[in-house]
C-alpha positions in Angstrom: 91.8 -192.4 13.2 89.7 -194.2 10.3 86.6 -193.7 8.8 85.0 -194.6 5.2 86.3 -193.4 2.6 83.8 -191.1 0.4 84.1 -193.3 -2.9 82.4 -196.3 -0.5 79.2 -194.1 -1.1 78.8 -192.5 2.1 77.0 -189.1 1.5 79.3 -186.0 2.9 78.2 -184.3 5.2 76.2 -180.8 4.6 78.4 -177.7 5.8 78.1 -176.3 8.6 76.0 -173.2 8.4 77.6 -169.6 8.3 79.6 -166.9 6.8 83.3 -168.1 6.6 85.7 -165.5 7.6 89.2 -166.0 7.0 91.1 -166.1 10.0 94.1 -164.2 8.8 91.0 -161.5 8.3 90.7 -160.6 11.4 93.0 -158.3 12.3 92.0 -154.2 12.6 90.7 -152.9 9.9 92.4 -149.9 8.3 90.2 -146.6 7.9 91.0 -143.0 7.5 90.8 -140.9 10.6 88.1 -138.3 10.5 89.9 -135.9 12.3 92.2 -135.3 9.7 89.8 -135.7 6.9 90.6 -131.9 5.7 94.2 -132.1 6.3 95.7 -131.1 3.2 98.4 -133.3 2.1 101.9 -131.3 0.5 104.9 -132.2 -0.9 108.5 -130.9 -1.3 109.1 -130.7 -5.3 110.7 -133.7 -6.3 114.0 -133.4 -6.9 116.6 -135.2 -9.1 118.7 -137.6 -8.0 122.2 -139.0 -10.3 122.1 -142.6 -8.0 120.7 -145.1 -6.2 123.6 -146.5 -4.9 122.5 -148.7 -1.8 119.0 -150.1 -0.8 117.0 -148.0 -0.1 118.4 -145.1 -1.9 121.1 -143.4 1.0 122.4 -145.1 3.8 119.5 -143.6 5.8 116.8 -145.1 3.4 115.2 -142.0 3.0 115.6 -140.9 -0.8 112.1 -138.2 -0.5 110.5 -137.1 -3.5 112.3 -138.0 -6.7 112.0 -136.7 -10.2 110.9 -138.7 -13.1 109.4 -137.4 -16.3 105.9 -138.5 -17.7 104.6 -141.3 -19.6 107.4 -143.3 -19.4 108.5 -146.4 -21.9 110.8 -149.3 -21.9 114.6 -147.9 -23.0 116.0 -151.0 -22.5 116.0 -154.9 -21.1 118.7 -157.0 -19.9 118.9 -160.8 -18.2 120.5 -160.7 -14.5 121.5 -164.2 -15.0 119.0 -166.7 -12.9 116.1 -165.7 -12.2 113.5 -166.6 -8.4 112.5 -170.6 -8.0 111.5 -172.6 -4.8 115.1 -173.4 -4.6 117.0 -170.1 -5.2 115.2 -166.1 -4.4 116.4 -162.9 -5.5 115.3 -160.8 -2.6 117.2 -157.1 -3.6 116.9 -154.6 -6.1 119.6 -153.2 -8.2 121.4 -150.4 -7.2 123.2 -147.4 -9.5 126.1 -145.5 -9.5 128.9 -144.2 -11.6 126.2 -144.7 -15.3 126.6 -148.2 -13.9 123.6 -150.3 -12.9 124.9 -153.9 -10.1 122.3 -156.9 -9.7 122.8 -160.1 -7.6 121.0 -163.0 -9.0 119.7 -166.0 -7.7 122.5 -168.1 -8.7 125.3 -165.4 -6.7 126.3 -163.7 -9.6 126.9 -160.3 -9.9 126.6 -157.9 -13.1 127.4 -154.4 -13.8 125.5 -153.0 -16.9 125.7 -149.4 -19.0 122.9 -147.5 -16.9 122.6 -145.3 -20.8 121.8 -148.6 -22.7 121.8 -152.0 -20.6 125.2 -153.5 -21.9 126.6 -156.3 -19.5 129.7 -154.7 -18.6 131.1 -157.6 -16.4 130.1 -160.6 -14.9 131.3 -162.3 -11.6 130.5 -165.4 -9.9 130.8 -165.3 -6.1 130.1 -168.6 -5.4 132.6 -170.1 -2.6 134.2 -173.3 -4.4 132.9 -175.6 -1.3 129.5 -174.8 -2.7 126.7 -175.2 -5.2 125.4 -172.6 -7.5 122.0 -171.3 -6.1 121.5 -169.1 -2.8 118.7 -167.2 -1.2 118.9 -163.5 -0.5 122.1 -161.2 -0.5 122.6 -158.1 -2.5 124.7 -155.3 -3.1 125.8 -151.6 -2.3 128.2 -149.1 -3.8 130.2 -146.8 -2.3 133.9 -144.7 -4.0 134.1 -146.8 -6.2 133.5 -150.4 -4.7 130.8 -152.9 -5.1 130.2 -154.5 -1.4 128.6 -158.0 -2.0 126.7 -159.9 0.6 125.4 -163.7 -0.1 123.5 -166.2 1.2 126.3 -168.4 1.7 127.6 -165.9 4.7 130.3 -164.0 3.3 131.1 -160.3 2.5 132.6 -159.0 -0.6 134.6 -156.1 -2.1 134.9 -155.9 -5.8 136.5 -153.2 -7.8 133.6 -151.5 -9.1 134.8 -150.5 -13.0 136.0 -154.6 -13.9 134.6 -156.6 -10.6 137.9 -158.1 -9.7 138.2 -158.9 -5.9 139.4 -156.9 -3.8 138.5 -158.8 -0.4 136.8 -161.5 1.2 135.3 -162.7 4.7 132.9 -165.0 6.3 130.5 -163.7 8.4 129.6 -167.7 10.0 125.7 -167.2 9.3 123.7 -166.3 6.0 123.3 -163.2 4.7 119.7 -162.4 2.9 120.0 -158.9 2.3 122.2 -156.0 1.3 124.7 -154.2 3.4 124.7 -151.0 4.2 127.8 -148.5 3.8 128.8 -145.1 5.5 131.5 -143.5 6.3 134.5 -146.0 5.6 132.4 -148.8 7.1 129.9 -151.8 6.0 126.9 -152.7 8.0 125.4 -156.3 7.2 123.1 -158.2 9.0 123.0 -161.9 9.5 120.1 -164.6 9.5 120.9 -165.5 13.2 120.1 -161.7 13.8 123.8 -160.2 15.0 124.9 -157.2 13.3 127.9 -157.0 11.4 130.3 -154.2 11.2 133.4 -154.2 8.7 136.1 -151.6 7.4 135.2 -150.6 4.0 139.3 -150.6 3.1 140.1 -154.1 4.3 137.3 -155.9 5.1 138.8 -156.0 9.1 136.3 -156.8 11.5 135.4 -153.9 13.7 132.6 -154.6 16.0 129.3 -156.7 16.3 126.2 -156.4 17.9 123.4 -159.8 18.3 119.8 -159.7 18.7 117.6 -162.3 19.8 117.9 -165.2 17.5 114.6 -166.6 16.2 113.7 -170.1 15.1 111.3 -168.8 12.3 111.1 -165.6 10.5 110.1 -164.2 6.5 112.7 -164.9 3.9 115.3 -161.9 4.2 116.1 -159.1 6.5 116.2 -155.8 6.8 119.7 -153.5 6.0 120.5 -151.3 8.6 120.1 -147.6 8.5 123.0 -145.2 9.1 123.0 -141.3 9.7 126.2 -139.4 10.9 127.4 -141.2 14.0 124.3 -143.7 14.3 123.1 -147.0 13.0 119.8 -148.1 13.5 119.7 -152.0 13.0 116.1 -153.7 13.2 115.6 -157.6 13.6 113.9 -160.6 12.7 113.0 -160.4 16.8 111.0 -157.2 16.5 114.0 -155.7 18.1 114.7 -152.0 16.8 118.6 -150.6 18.2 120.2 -147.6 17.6 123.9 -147.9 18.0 127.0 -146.0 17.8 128.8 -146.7 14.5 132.7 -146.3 16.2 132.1 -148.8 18.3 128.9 -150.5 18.8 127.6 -148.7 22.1 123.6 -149.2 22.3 122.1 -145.6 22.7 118.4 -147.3 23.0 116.5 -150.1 22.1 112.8 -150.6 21.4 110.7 -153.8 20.2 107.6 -154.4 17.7 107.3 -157.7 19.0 103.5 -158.7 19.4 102.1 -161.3 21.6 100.3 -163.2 18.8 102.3 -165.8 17.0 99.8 -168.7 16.9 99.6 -168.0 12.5 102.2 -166.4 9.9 100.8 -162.7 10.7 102.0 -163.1 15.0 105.8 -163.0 13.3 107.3 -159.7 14.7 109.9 -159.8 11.6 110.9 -156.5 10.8 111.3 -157.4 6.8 111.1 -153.5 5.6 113.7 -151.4 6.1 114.2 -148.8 8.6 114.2 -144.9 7.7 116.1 -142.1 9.3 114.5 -138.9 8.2 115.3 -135.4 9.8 116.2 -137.0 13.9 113.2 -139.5 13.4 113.0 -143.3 13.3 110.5 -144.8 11.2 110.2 -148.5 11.8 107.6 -151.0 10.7 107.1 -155.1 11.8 105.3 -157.3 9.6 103.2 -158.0 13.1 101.1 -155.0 12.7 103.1 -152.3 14.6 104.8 -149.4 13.4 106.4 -146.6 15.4 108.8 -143.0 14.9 110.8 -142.6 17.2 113.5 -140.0 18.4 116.7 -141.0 16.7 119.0 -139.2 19.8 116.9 -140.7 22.6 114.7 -143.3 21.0 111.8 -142.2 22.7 108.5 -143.0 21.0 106.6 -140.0 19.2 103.7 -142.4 18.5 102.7 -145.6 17.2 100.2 -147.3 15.2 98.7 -150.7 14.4 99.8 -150.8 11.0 101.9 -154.4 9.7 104.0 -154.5 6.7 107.3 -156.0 5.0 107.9 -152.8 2.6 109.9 -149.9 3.4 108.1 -146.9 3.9 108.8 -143.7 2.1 108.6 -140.3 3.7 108.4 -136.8 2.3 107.4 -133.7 4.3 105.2 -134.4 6.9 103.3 -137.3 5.3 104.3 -140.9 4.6 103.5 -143.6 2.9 103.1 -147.2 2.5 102.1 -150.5 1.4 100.7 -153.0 4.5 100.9 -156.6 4.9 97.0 -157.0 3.7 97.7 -155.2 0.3 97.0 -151.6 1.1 98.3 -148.1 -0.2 98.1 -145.9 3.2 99.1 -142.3 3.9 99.8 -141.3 7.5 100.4 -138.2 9.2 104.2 -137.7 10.2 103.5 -135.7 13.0 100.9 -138.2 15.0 100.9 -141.7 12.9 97.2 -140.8 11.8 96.2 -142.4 8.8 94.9 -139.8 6.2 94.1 -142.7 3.3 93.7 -145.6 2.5 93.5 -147.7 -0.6 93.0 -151.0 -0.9 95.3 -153.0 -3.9 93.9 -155.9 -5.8 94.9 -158.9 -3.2 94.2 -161.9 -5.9 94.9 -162.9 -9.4 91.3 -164.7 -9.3 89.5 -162.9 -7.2 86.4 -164.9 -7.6 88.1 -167.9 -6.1 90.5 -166.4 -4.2 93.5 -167.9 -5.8 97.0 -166.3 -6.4 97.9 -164.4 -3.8 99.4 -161.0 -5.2 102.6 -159.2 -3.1 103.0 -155.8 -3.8 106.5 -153.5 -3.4 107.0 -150.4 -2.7 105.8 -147.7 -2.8 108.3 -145.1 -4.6 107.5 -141.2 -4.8 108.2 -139.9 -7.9 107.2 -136.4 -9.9 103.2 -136.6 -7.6 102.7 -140.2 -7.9 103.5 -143.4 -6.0 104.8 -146.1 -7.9 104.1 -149.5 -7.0 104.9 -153.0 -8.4 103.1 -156.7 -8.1 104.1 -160.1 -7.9 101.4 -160.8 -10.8 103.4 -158.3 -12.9 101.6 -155.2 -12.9 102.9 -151.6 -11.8 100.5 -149.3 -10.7 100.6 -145.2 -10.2 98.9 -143.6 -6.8 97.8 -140.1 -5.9 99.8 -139.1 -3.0 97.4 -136.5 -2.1 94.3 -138.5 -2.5 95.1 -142.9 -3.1 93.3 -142.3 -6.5 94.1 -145.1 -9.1 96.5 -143.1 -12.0 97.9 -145.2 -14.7 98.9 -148.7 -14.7 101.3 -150.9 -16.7 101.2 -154.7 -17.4 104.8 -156.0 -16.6 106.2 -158.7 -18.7 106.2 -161.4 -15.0 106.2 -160.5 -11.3 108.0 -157.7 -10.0 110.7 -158.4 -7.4 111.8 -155.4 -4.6 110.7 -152.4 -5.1 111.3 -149.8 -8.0 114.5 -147.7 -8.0 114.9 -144.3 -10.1 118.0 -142.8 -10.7 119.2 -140.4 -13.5 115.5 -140.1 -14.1 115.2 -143.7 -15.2 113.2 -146.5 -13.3 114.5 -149.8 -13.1 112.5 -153.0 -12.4 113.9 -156.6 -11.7 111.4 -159.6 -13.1 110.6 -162.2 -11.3 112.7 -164.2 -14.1 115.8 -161.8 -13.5 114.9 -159.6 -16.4 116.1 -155.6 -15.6 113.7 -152.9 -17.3 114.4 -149.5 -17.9 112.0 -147.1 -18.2 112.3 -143.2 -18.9 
């Protein structure tokens, strides 16, 4: 098509008249449920815990109410290695074990540091020699003693935890964007193409595997897979949620978040967050706007609720909590997916113009407060009880992952692969 251009001197148009609403806006708006406007929200006393050892705290995701002492302050600081660009993305947080603190950069490197002070300990470069420095996604887990590595150039790792020297090596065929997960002699990964992969922790033998439907487009990373006693519950870029038997893959159920709108970025039915096993219940939430508990034994659904998000919920007697795709601290009932709060987060850097969109992780319970962290490098500090602003701290750059505690320390990776300790 042509037409004049404006520097020619013909006048521009007026605009048309209205309110402009961004489309991306017009989803369900989030409010608290009068019904349960009374209900009293409790907690279990937090409780201490030596290690975060996997994402998500244990293998089932559900680490509850931690312990972490008051006014915090910055014990230490350490580099990663390379830090987030357009080309390369750290998408996992550290994990700790054994006074030991592991981090994958951007450039598939991993690091162990002295959880007590923030030495570097050891170094290791997992980069395949076919390959160029730089990857998207992967992570790490610990488990007796080993440091399970999985990269964005598809393979799966075993390093001696105390030195990192390799212990074992295979390639999955497809990249790997986040963690694995390990229980009971075995390690769950998930691939990009959406097929779980299951591994003996020993040898790195392949056990089983169990695919999904593949999806052309999805959010950058995936989901690790939740394990309790003789389950794993693996959710999908596909919306797809499964719960499987870990000896041998068996499907016990299935369910699906998928929605029916996919004409803009909010129709994905990417299940980014993780899913959380918590006393026989499935807690499962798509970036769509669905979340659902469900049964873990039968995988019937106890209710559901038009809530989107790509952070992992965090659950703790019979409320839990979250942080939604719109930038919004909510509490729900566990018992019937009523929502019991809701606060909204700031959404913008300039919120005048509506410029620099902010991403917020987390949340993280600890000692009555929910921590979470911004992309704009800010952390902020919740009520549980009530969404009432507590504290907050300015970061020195955007926070990457969520915020782990263990040992009553918090740890928070920077955007530039900076790890702060706080206690």
């Amino acid at each position: 098509a042509c037409d004049t251009p404006g520097w020619l001197g013909k006048p521009e148009a007026p605009p048309l008249p209205g309110e402009r609403i961004s489309i991306l806006a017009l989803g369900p708006t989030l409010t608290p449920d009068p019904a349960i406007a009374d209900l009293e929200v409790r907690l279990p006393r937090p409780r201490p815990n030596a290690e975060w050892p996997q994402p998500g705290g244990p293998p089932g995701h559900a680490p509850g109410h931690l312990a972490f002492g008051d006014a915090p302050r910055e014990a230490w600081r350490s580099s990663i290695g390379a830090g987030s660009t357009d080309e390369q993305q750290i998408l996992a947080s550290p994990v700790v074990a054994d006074g030991r603190v592991f981090a994958f950069d951007a450039e598939a490197r991993v690091s162990a540091f002295a959880a007590a002070s923030g030495e570097r300990l050891w170094r290791v470069n997992v980069t395949p020699e076919d390959e160029e420095e730089g990857t998207i996604g992967g992570g790490v887990a610990h488990a007796s003693g080993r440091l399970f590595v999985a990269t964005g150039y598809g393979e799966l790792l075993a390093l001696e935890a105390d030195r990192g020297h390799l212990l074992w090596r295979v390639r999955v065929g497809a990249p790997l964007r986040a963690p694995p997960t390990v229980s009971g002699g075995r390690v769950f990964v998930i691939s990009l193409n959406n097929e779980l992969h299951v591994f003996s922790a020993d040898s790195g033998a392949a056990l089983w595997e169990h695919a999904g439907i593949t999806e052309p487009a999805g959010l950058l990373g995936s989901a690790s897979p939740a394990v309790e006693g003789e389950v794993v519950v693996a959710a999908y870029s596909s919306g797809e949620v499964f719960a499987l038997r870990v000896d041998n893959g068996r499907v016990a159920w299935g369910d699906s978040l998928a929605s029916a709108r996919v004409s803009t970025l909010s129709g994905f039915s990417d299940i980014r967050a993780l899913p959380v096993i918590d006393r026989g219940e499935v807690f499962a939430i798509s970036h769509s706007g669905r979340m659902v508990a469900l049964d873990l034994r039968s995988g019937r659904r106890i209710w559901d609720q038009a809530v989107g998000g790509v952070q992992t919920p965090v659950v703790a007697g019979e409320f839990l909590w979250l942080v939604t795709s719109t930038g919004e601290a909510v509490c729900l009932s566990r018992a019937d997916g009523r929502i019991r709060w809701v606060t909204p987060l700031p959404r913008w850097e300039d919120e005048e113009d509506r410029t620099g969109p902010i991403l917020w992780s987390g949340p993280l319970l600890a000692s009555d407060r929910l921590i979470v962290t911004s992309s704009s490098g800010l952390a902020v500090a919740l009520s549980p009880y009530d969404g009432r602003l507590l504290g907050r701290v300015e970061l020195p750059d955007g926070a990457i992952g969520a915020p782990v505690i263990a040992d009553g320390t918090l740890y928070i990776l920077m955007r530039d692969a900076d790890l702060i300790a706080l206690r």
